[in-house]
N, C-alpha and C positions, 0 to 999 in steps of 0.2 A: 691351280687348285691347292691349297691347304694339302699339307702331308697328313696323312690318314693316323691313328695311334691306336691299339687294339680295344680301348672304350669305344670307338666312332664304328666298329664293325657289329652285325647283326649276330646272330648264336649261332645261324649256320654258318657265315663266314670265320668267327672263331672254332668252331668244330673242323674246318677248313685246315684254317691255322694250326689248330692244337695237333692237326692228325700227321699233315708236313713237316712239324716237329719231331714226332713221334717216330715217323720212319726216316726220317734223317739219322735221329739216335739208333735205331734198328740197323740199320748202314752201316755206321761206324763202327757197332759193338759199344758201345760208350755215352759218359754223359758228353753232349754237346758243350763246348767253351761258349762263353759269353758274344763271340767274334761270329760264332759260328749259327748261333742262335737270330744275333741281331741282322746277320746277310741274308737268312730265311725270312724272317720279319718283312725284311725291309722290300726284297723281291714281291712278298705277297702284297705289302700292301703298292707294293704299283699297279701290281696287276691289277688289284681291285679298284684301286684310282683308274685306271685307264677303263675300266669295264665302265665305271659311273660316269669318267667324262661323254660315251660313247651313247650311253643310253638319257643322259643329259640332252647330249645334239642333239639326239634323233625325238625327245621329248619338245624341244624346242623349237625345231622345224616342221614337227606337224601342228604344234598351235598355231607357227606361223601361219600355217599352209591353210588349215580349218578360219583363224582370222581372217584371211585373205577372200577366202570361198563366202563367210558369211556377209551377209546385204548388211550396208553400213543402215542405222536409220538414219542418220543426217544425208546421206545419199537418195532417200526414198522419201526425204521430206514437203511436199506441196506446198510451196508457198503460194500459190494462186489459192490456193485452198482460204487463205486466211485476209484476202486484199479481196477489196470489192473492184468487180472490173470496171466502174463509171470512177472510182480513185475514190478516196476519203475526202467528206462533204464538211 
């Protein structure tokens, strides 16, 4: 999967984000260095990649699964239906 960048996230996963920041700087007493901000970043956005690849699978596996279960129509198609049983004259 493509590495995530803080445009590709929703507002609640930025509100996420902004608030991890927030109490990390609470932590420390201090502004965050640049080191220290982009190791925050970069943890969240795995975790939010790993949460999407997860719910990805699991989106993937039940279309499969629903595909599977639904009656194909070319499985269900009569072809006696359409041929005359003395053959074509």
């Amino acid at each position: 999967m493509n590495t995530l960048t803080q445009k590709d996230l929703t507002e609640s996963e930025q509100r996420q984000l902004n608030a991890l920041l927030a109490q990390a700087r609470k932590a420390h007493e201090r502004e965050l260095t640049n080191a220290e901000r982009n190791k925050i970043k970069d943890d969240f956005f795995a975790e939010i990649g790993e949460q999407r690849e997860k719910t990805a699978t699991k989106n993937r596996a039940e279309r499969k699964r629903l595909k599977a279960s639904a009656p194909s129509t070319s499985a269900t198609f009569d072809w006696t239906a359409r041929t005359h049983p003395r053959g074509r004259r």
